[in-house]
N, C-alpha and C positions, 0 to 999 in steps of 0.2 A: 379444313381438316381438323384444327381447332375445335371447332364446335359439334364435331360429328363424334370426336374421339377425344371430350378432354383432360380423361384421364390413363387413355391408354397415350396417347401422343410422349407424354413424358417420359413414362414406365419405358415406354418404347425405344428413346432416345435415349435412356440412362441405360439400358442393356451392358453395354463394352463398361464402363463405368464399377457399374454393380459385377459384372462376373468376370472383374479384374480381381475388384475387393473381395470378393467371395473366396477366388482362387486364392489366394492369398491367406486367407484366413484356417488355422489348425483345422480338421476334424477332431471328434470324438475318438473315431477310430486309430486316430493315429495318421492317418494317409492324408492328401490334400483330396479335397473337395470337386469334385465336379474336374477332375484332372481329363477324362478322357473325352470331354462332351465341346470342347473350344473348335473343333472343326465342325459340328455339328451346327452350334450355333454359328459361328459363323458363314457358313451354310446357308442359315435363313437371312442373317444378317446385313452380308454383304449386299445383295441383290437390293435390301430393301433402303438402305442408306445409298447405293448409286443412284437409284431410280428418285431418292428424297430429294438427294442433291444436284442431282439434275433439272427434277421438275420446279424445284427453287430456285434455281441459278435462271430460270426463263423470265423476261420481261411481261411477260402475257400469260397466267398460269389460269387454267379453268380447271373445273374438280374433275370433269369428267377423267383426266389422264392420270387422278391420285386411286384410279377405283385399283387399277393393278396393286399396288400397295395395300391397299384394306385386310387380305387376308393376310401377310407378313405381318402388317401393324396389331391385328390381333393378337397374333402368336407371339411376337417380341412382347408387346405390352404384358400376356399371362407370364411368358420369361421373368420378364420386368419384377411382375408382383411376386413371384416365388424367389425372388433373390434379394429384394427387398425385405421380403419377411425370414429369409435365411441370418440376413448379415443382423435385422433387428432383433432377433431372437437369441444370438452370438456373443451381443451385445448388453441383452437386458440379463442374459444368463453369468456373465460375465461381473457388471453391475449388482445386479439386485443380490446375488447367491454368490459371493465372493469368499467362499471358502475354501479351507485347504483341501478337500475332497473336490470340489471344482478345479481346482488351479489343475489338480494331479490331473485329472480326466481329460481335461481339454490342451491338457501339455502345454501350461503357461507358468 
């Protein structure tokens, strides 16, 4: 699964991760982020991390029984990369433009 996906695999796996941090983190707006979408994703989530951890936990794993998973691991993995580029964006905005018009907008 590694080499078929090796860059959604991670993205994939850092999902719960990234859209803790995310949650977490002010909007602009004023409101928290991504507040109404945690059943949503885990939705897709859950099914795809039981089916992970199961087909891992086997002594004898062949690919054929990860293909259920592929379409999940897509979708978590795009997750992945839009939350990753949320919290990096959050963060260089933060960094880079650290002024007092920022602080006020981001309510920091």
């Amino acid at each position: 699964m590694a080499l078929n996906f090796n860059i959604l695999l991670p993205l994939a796996l850092l999902v719960p991760v990234l859209y803790a941090f995310a949650w977490a983190l002010p909007s602009s707006k004023g409101g928290v982020p991504l507040k109404g979408g945690v059943p949503r994703v885990g939705a897709v989530a859950l099914p795809f991390f039981l089916w992970f951890g199961l087909m891992s936990a086997l002594p004898h794993k062949e690919e054929r029984f990860m293909y259920i998973c592929y379409p999940l691991l897509c979708l978590l993995g795009s997750i992945g990369l839009y939350l990753a580029g949320y919290v990096a964006a959050y963060f260089a905005t933060c960094v880079c433009c650290n002024t007092e018009a920022n602080r006020r907008t981001l309510g920091g």
